[in-house]
C-alpha positions as CSV (number, residue, x, y, z in Angstrom):
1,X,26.6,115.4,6.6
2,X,24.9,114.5,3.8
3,X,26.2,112.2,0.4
4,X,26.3,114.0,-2.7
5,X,27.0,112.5,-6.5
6,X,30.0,114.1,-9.0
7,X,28.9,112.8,-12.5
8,X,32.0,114.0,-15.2
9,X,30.6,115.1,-18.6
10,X,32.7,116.0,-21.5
11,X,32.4,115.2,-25.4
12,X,34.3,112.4,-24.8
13,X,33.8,111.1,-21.7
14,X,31.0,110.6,-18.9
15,X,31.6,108.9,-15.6
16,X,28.9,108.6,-13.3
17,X,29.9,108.6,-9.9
18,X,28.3,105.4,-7.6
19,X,30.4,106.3,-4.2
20,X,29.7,109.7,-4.3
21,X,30.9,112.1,-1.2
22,X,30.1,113.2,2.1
23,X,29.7,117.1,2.7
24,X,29.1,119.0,5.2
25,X,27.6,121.9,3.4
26,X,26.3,123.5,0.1
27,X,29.4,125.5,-0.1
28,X,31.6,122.2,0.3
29,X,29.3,121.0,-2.7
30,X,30.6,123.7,-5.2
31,X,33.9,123.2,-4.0
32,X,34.3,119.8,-4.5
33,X,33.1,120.5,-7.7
34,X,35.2,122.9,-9.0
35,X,38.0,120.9,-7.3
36,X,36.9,118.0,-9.1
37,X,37.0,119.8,-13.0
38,X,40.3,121.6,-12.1
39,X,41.7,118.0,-11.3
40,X,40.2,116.0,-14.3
41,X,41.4,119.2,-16.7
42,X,44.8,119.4,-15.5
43,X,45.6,115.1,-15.3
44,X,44.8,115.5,-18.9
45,X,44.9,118.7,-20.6
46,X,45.4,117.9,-24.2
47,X,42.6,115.3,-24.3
48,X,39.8,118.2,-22.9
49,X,41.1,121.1,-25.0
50,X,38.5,122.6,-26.6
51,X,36.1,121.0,-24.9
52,X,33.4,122.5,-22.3
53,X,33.7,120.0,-18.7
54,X,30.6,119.6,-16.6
55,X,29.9,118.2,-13.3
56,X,26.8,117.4,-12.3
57,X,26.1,117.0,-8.4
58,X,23.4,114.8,-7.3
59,X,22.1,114.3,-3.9
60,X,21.2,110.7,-2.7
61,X,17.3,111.1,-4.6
62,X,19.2,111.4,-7.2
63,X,18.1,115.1,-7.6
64,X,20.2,117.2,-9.4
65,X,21.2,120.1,-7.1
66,X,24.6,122.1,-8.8
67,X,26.0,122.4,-12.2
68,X,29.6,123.4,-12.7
69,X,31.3,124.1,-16.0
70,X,34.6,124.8,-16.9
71,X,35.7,125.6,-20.6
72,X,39.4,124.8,-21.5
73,X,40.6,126.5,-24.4
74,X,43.9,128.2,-25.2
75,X,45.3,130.5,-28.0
76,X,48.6,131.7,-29.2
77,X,48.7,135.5,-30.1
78,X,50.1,135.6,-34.0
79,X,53.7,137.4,-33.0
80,X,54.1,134.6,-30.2
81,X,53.6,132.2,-32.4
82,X,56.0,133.1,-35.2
83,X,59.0,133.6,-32.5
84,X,58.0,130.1,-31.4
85,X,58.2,129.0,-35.0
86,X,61.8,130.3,-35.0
């Protein structure tokens, strides 16, 4: 297996990761990716919204291999809202 890098971006926030992961695969890669966004976005919701997240996976040459993005946004539709309002 091989040891692979999850750097967080966001507009806020960047954490570089100095551990980084062991994975077996490229597939494992992405998923521990997307895992990784899915986690950060939903510990915090309210702190990301409106905000694009972005991991960047590096392998231990510090090449970048895979980008993953994940855009957290919400909306209320206008009747919703004014029941809510009620």
């Amino acid at each position: 297996m091989s040891r692979y890098f999850f750097d967080f971006h966001a507009l806020t926030l960047s954490i570089r990761d100095e551990e980084g992961t062991e994975c077996a695969n490229p597939r494992a890669v992405s998923s521990e990716a997307m895992r990784a966004l899915c986690q950060i976005a939903g510990d915090r919701p309210d702190r990301y919204m409106g905000q694009t997240l972005n991991v960047v996976v590096r392998d231990a040459d510090d090449h970048t291999v895979f980008t993953a993005s994940l855009n957290l946004a919400s909306a209320w539709f206008a009747e919703q809202e004014k029941s809510q309002a009620a």
